[in-house]
Structures are given as structure tokens and as C-alpha cells.
C-alpha positions as CSV (number, residue, x, y, z in Angstrom):
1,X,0.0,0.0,0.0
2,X,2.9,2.3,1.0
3,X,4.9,1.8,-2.8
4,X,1.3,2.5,-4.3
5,X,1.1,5.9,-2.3
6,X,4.3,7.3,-3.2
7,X,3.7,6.4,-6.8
8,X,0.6,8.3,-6.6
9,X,2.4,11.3,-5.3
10,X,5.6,11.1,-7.3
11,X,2.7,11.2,-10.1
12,X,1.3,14.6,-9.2
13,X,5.1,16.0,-8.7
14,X,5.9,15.0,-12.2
15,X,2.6,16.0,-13.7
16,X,3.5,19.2,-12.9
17,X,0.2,19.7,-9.7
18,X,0.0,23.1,-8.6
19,X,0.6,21.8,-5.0
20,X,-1.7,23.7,-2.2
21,X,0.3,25.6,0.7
22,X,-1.3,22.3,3.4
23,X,0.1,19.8,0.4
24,X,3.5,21.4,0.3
25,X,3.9,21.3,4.3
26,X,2.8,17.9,4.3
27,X,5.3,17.0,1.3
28,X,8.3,18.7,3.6
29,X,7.3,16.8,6.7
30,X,6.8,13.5,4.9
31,X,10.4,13.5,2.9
32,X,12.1,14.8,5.5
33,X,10.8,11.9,7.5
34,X,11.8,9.2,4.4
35,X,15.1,11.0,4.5
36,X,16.3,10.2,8.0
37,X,14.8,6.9,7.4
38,X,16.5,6.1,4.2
39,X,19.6,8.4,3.7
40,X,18.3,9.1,-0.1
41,X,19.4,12.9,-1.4
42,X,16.4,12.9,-3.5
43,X,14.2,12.6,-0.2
44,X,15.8,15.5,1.2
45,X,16.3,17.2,-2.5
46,X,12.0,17.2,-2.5
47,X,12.4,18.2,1.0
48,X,14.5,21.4,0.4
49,X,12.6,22.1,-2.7
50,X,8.7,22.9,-1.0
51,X,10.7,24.2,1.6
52,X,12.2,27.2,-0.5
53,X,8.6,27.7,-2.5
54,X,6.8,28.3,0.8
55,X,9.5,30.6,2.4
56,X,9.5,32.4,-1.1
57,X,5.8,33.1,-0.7
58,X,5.5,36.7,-0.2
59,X,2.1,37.3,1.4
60,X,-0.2,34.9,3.4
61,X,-3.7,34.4,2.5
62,X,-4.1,33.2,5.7
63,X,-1.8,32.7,9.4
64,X,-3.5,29.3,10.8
65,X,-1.8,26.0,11.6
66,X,-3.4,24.2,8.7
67,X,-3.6,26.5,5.5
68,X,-1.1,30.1,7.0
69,X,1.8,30.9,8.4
70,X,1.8,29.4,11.2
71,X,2.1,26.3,9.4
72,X,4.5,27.2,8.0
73,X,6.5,28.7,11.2
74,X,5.6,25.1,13.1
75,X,7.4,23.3,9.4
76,X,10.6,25.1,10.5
77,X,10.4,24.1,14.0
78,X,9.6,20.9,13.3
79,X,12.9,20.8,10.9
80,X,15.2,22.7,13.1
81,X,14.1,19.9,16.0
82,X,15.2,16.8,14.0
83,X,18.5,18.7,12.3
84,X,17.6,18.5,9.0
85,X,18.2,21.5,6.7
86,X,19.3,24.9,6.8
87,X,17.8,28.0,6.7
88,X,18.0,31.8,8.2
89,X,16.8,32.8,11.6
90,X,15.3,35.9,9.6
91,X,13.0,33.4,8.2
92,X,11.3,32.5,11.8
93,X,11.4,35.6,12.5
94,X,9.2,37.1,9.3
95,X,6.8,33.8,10.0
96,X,6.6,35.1,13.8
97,X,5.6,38.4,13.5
98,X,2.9,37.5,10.7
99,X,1.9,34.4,12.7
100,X,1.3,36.6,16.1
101,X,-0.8,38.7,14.3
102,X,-2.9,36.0,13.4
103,X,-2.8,34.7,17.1
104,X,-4.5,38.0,18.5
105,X,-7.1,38.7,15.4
106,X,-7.9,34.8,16.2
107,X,-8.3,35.8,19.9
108,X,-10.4,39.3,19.5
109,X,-12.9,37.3,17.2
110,X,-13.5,35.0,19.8
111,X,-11.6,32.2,17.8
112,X,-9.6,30.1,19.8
113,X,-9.9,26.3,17.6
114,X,-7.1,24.3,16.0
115,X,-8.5,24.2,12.9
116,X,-10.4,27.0,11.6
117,X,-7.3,29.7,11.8
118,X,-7.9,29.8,15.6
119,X,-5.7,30.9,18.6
120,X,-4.4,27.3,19.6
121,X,-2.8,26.6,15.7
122,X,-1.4,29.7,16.1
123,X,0.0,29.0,19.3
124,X,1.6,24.9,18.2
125,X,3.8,26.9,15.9
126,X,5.0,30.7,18.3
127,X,5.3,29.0,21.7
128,X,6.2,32.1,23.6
129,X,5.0,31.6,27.4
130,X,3.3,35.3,26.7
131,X,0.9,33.8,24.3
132,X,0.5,31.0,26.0
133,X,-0.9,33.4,28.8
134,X,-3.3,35.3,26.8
135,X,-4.7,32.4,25.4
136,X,-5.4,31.3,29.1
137,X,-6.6,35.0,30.2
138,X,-8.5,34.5,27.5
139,X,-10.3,30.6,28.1
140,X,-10.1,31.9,31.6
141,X,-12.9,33.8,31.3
142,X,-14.5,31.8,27.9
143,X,-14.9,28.5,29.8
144,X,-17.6,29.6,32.4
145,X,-20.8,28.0,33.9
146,X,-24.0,28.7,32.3
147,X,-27.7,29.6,34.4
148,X,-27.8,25.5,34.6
149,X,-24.3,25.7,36.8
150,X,-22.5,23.3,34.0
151,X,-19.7,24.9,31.8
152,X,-19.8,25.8,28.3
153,X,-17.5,26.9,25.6
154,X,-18.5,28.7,22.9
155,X,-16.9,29.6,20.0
156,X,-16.9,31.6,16.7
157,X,-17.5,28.5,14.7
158,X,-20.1,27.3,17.2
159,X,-22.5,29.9,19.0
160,X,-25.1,27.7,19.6
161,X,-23.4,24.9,22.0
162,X,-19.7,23.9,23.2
163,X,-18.3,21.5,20.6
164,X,-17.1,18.3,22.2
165,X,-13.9,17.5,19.4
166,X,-10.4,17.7,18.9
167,X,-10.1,20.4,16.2
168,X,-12.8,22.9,17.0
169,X,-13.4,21.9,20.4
170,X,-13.2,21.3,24.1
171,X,-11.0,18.5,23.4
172,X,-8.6,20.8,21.6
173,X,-8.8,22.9,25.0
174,X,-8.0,19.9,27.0
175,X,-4.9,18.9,24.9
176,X,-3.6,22.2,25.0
177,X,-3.8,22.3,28.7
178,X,-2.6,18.9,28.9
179,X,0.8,20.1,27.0
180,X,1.4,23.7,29.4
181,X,1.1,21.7,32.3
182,X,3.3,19.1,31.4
183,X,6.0,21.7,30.4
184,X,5.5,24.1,33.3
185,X,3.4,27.0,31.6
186,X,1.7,28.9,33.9
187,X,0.7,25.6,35.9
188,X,-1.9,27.5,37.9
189,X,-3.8,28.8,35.2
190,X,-3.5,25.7,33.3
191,X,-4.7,23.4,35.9
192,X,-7.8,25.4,36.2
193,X,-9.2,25.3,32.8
194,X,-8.0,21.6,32.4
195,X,-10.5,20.8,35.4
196,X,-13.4,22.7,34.2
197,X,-12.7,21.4,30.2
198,X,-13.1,17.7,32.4
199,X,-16.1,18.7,33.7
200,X,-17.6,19.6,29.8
201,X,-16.2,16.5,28.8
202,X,-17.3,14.0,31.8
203,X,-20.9,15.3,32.4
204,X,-21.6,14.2,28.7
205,X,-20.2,10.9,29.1
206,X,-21.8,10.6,32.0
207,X,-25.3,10.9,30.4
208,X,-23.9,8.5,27.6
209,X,-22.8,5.8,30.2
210,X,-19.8,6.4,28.6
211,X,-21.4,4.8,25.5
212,X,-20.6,7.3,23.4
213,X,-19.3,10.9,22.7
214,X,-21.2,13.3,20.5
215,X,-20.1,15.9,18.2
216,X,-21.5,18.8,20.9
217,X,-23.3,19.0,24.1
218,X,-26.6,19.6,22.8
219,X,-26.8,16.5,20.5
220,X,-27.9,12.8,22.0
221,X,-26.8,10.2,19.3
222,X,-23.1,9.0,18.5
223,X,-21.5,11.0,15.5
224,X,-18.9,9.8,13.7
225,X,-15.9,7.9,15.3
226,X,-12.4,9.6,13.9
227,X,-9.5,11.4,14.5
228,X,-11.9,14.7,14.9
229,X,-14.8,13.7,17.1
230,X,-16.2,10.4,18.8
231,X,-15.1,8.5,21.9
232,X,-12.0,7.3,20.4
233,X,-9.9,10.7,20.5
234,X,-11.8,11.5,23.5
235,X,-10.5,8.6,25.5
236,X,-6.8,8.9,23.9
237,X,-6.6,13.0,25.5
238,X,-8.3,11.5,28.7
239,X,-5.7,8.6,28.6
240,X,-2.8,11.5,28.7
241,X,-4.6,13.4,31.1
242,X,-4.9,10.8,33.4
243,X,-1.2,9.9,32.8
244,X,-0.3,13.5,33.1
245,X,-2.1,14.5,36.9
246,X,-1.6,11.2,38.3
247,X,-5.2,10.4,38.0
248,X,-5.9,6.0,38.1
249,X,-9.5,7.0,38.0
250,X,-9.8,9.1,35.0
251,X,-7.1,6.9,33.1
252,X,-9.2,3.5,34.0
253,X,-12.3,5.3,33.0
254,X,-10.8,6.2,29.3
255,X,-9.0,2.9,29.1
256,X,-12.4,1.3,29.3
257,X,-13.8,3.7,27.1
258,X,-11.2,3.1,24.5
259,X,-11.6,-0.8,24.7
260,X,-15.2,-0.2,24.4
261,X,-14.4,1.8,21.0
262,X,-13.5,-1.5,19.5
263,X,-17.2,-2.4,19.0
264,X,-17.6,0.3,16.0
265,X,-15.7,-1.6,13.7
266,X,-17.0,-0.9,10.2
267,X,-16.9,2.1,8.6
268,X,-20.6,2.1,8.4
269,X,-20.8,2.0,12.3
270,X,-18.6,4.5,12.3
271,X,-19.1,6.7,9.7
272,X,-16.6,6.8,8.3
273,X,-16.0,7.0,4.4
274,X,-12.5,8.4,3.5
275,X,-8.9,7.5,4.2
276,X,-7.3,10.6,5.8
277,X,-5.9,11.4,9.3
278,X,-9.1,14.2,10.2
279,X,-12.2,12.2,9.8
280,X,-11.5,9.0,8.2
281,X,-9.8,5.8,8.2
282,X,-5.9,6.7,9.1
283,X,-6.9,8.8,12.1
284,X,-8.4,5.5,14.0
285,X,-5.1,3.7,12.5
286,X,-2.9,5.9,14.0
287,X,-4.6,6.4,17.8
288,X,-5.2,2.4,18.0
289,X,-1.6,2.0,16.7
290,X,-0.7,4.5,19.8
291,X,-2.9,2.5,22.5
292,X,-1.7,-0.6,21.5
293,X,2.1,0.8,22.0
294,X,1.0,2.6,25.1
295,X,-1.3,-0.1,26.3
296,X,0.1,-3.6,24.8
297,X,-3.7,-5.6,24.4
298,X,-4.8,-7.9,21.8
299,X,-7.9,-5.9,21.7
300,X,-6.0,-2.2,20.1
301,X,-3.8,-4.9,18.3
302,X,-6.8,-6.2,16.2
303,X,-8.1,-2.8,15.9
304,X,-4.8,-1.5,14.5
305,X,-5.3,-4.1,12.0
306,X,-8.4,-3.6,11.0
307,X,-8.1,0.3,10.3
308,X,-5.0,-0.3,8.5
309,X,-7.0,-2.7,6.4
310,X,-9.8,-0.1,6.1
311,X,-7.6,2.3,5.3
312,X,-6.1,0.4,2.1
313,X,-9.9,-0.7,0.8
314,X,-10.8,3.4,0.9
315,X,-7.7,4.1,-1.0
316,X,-8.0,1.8,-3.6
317,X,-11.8,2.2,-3.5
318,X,-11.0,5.7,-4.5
319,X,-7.7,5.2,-6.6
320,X,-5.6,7.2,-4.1
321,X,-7.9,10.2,-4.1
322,X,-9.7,11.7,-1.0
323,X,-12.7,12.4,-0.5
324,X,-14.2,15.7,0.0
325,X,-16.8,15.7,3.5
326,X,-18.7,18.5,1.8
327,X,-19.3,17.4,-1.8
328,X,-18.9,13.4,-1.9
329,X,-16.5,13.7,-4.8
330,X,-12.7,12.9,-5.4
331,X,-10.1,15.1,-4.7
332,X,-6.2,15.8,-5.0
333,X,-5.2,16.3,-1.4
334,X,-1.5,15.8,-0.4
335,X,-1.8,17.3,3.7
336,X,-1.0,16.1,6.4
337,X,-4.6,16.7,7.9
338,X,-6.5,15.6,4.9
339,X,-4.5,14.0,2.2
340,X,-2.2,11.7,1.3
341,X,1.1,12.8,3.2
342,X,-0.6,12.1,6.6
343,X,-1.5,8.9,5.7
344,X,2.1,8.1,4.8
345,X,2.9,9.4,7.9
346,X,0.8,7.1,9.8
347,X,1.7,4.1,7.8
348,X,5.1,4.2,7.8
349,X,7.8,3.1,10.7
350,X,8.9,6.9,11.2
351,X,9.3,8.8,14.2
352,X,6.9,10.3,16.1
353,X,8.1,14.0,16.5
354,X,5.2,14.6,13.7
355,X,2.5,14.3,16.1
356,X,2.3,17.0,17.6
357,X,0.9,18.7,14.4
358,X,-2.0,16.6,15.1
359,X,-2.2,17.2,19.0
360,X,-1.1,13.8,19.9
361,X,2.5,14.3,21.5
362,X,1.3,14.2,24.9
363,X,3.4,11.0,25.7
């Protein structure tokens, strides 16, 4: 499945694809990987060359995580932090200051998401402890209890109730959290909005039996079961959270949730239909491939399996295309998020400095 992949993407690169700004960070992150795992120059010559097009971009459409600067910024990082290639501090610099920009225009429109060009995409890629703080100042006084006494979060994206998922939602909160207080960050501050994201997230359970986790507070039926929503992510950030304070009662609690994930096994049960990290097939590869190394059970063993066997049936189903969630139809997506590039990522024996693009680098 792997050898089919990179054909398909070697395909687009000598086709001549107008790559997408998302395709070109996931191309960087994906060879530089293959690089340290192969030696081959042409890895890190593919590397060096998306690398140059997206610092040579003059003006950014955009300063999020996903399709911005701040993408960008986090590339650089992320290469600086495994050694591989060059480039001048000036660059970072130029990325910050656009990037920060972003951060508080995210912040004053009451946008604090991963996804959608929020606050906390911003923030994976600047990492200065003074945005870190006015992010919390700012969830500080978001996250609050409602005439009902039960907290709420809402957001640009979402006015009418708290979302419950990773990349628009509490979850994202909780991860967040999850990685100041393990490094320190304004522990006190942290702490707080950690406990009252745990509230959110365990009254709903609670009403679920622990069943299932919708999409947001107000809805009552399971939604779909990916990287993005569902129990499954859900139990993996309560699995690090329960690592992370010490807590056997909140990491038994996931660690039966997560076992209990194993009973949605098709992708009809959960609805899933394409093969990408954000809300398909890959996603559940890569968190059961996680629980089984974190948790070593025959159970997350099978399930690794089985969404690695998903996986290849979508992309062949769909002859290496993704799917688009809005439209139903085929599409040329090379991201790490959403396209082909992630799922190499997954699928392949590289490290796992990578994940923290995807908020999973809490171990």
C-alpha cells in the first residue's frame, strides 16, 4: 500500500500539480521523515525544494496552523528539531511576526480552535509563554458556567453549544492544557481550565454511560468515530490526562472507554468514508496503533489491524484520491490533515516527532 502511495504522489510532482500551501507542508514533513529513514538525497532534495517555495511566498492568505503561516513557522520548527536543513533565523522571525498577528485577530474574534485559523494553531507553531498566557486570560474567562451551573465553551465557529472534538473543540482545550502543564506553563492557570474542560467533557459521558461521545453538548446520538470527534480521540486526550495528573480514575475510566471503542468496527458503524488522518480511516489507525504501543492488548492490536486494512480498501476504492466531506466527490489532497502525506505518515515506521501537528504528543 505504501509503494502505491508514493507512486501516486511522485505522479502529481511530475505532472507538474499546482501543489496547495497544506500539500506542500505535508510533502516537507513526509520526505524529511523518508530522509532520515532512508539516507536518499532525492528525499531530502523534494524536502529542500517545497521548503524554498513556501518561504519564497510573499504574502499569506491566511496565518493558521493548517492552511497560514503558522504552518508554516511550526514546518521550520519541526525541521530545526530533527537537524535536518538549513535556513536563516530571519525566516522564523518574518513567520513570527505574521503568525502573532494572526494569534490575537484569532483571539479578538473570539476564535480560539485548531482548525479553523484559531488561537491554539497559532499558538503549536509561536510558543512564547506570553501567548500562551493570553490564550489562558482569554479561556479563563470563555470557559464559564451557564444559568444551569454546567460549563460551556463557545466559540466563533459554534454559537449555539460547546463543541465536544479535537479540532474545533473542548477537546482541543484539553490537549492544549494537557501540554502547558506538562511543560510548566503557567501551571496555575492551566490546571484550572484543564479541570473545568473535564467537567464539559465528563458530564456528557456521564449521560452517555460512557457509551458514546457526540459531536456537541446539545446533541444525544453518536457522530462519527475519527480522528476529529467520537469517543475514540476522546479517550486517547483523557488517557494523557490521566497519565499527566496522576489520576488512576480518570485513566481507568478512558482505558475502558477506548476498549469499548473497539465495537464500531466498520466504517458504516462509524461513519466513516474516506482515508485521511481528520475524519477518516488513518486517524483510527494511528490512535489504535498509539494504544496498543501505550497499552500492549490484543484488543487495540486487532483494531490496529483492521483500520489499517480499512484504510487500504478506501484508497483503492477511490484510486488514491480523498474524498471531499462537503461534496462526496474525489479530490487531489497531499496534507497532512487531509490528504495523502498524513497517511504516509501514519503508515510508515517513522518517528513520532510529527505528532504533535495533530495534538497527539502528549506522551
Amino acid at each position: 500500500m505504501l509503494t502505491e502511495i508514493y507512486s501516486k504522489i511522485a505522479f502529481y510532482k511530475e505532472s507538474g500539480y499546482n501543489f496547495t500551501l497544506p500539500d506542500k507542508i505535508g510533502l516537507c514533513v513526509l520526505y524529511a521523515n523518508k530522509y532520515l529513514q532512508t539516507a536518499n538525497p532525492a528525499c531530502y532534495k523534494i524536502t529542500d525544494f517545497y521548503l524554498q517555495q513556501l518561504l519564497g511566498i510573499d504574502k499569506y492568505a491566511m496565518t493558521g496552523i493548517v492552511s497560514g503561516s503558522a504552518g508554516v513557522l511550526w514546518l521550520l520548527n519541526y525541521l530545526k528539531a530533527i537537524d535536518l536543513l538549513s535556513f536563516s533565523e530571519k525566516d522564523i522571525y518574518a513567520l513570527e511576526k505574521i503568525t502573532v498577528d494572526g494569534f490575537v485577530a484569532s483571539l479578538n474574534q473570539n476564535n480560539w480552535d485548531y482548525y479553523y485559523n484559531g488561537s491554539i494553531g497559532h499558538l503549536l507553531a509561536i510558543k512564547q509563554p506570553e501567548y500562551c498566557k493570553l490564550l489562558l486570560d482569554f479561556l479563563l474567562k470563555a470557559v464559564r458556567k451557564n444559568d444551569k451551573d454546567n460549563y460551556e465553551l463557545l466559540s466563533k465557529n459554534y454559537p449555539e453549544s460547546t463543541n465536544l472534538g479535537l479540532h474545533a473543540g473542548i477537546l482541543g482545550v484539553l490537549s492544549i492544557c494537557n501540554t502547558f502543564v506538562r511543560k510548566g506553563i503557567f501551571p496555575k492557570e492551566s490546571l484550572e481550565i484543564q479541570k473545568r474542560a473535564l467537567d464539559i467533557i465528563f458530564c456528557k459521558l456521564e449521560k452517555t454511560n460512557y457509551n458514546y461521545y457526540p459531536a456537541t453538548v446539545n446533541a444525544d446520538s453518536p457522530c462519527r468515530m475519527c480522528w476529529t470527534y467520537g469517543e475514540l480521540t476522546a479517550a486517547f486526550q483523557l488517557l494523557a490526562t490521566g497519565r499527566l495528573l496522576g489520576d488512576k480514575n480518570i485513566e481507568q475510566n478512558a482505558l475502558t472507554m477506548a476498549r469499548k471503542t473497539t465495537l464500531r468496527a466498520t466504517l458504516e458503524d462509524t461513519m466513516i468514508y474516506d482515508s485521511c488522518i481528520i475524519s477518516g480511516s488513518s486517524g483510527n489507525y494511528i490512535l489504535y496503533k498509539l494504544l496498543n504501543s501505550l497499552y500492549p492488548d490484543e484488543i487495540f492490536g486487532k483494531a490496529e489491524d483492521l483500520w489499517q486494512k480499512h484504510t487500504s480498501v478506501l484508497l483503492k476504492r477511490y484510486d488514491y484520491h480523498n474524498i471531499d466531506r462537503y461534496t462526496n466527490q474525489k479530490v487531489i489532497d497531499l496534507s497532512i490533515l487531509g490528504g495523502l502525506s498524513g497517511i504516509c505518515l501514519t503508515l510508515d515506521n517513522f518517528n513520532y516527532v510529527w505528532l504533535e501537528y495533530i495534538l497527539l504528543d502528549m506522551f
